[in-house]
N, C-alpha and C positions, 0 to 999 in steps of 0.2 A: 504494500500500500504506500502511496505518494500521495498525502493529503487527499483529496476528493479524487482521485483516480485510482484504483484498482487490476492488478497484471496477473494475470494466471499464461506462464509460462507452460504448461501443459495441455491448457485448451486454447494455446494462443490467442489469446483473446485481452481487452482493454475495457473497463466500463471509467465514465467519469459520472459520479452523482450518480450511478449507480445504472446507469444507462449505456448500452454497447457506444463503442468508438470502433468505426472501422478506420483501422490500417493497413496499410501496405506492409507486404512480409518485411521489405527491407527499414520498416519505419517501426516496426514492430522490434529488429534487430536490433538498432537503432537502443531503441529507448530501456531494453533489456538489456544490453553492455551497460549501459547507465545506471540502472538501479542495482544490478549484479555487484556490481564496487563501488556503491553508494556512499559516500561523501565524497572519495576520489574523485578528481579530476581526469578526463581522458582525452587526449589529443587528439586529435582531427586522422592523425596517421597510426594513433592506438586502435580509435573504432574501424578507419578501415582495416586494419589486419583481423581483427576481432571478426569483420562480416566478409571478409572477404580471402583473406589467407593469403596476401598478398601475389593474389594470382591473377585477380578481376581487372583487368583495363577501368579508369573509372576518370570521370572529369573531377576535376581540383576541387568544384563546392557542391560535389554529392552529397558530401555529410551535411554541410550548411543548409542544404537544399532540404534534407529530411528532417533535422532538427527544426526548421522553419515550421513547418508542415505538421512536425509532430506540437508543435506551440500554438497553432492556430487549433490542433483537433483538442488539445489538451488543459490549456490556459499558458499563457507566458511564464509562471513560477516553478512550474514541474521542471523544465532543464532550463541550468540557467548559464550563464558565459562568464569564463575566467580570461578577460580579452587578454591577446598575446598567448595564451597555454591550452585554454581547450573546455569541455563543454562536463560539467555533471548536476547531477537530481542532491539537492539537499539533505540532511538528514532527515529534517523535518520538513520536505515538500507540501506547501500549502498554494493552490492555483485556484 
């Protein structure tokens, strides 16, 4: 749990307030490297090895591009930015 949103990592699935959120697989990846090492910080170049095993050809703000995405389905508070270092979910995520 991250404040009003909810992750079951087994039925891949996300609720906020209690209500589904659909995601995209890789948005789902995404936000699960995040709470997995929860207060951690993770780099832009940690999560893509994390979703992709550095095998994936990938444009430079894929990640930016899903944490976007994951902040608009989610609220702005759930993942938040360590400018210059890289992207994580709070201890106490409130959105």
């Amino acid at each position: 749990q991250c404040g009003n949103v909810e992750i079951d990592p087994a039925a891949h699935t996300a609720l906020r307030d209690g209500q589904p959120v659909e995601l995209s697989a890789r948005e789902f990846a995404v936000l699960l490297a995040l709470v997995e090492v929860r207060p951690r910080v993770l780099s832009r170049l940690q999560i893509e090895a994390r979703l992709y095993n550095w095998e994936g050809t990938l444009e430079s703000n894929a990640i930016e591009v899903h944490v976007h995405r994951l902040r608009k389905k989610l609220g702005d508070d759930v993942i938040r930015t360590l400018r210059g270092v890289g992207y994580f979910v709070p201890a106490e995520a409130s959105a």
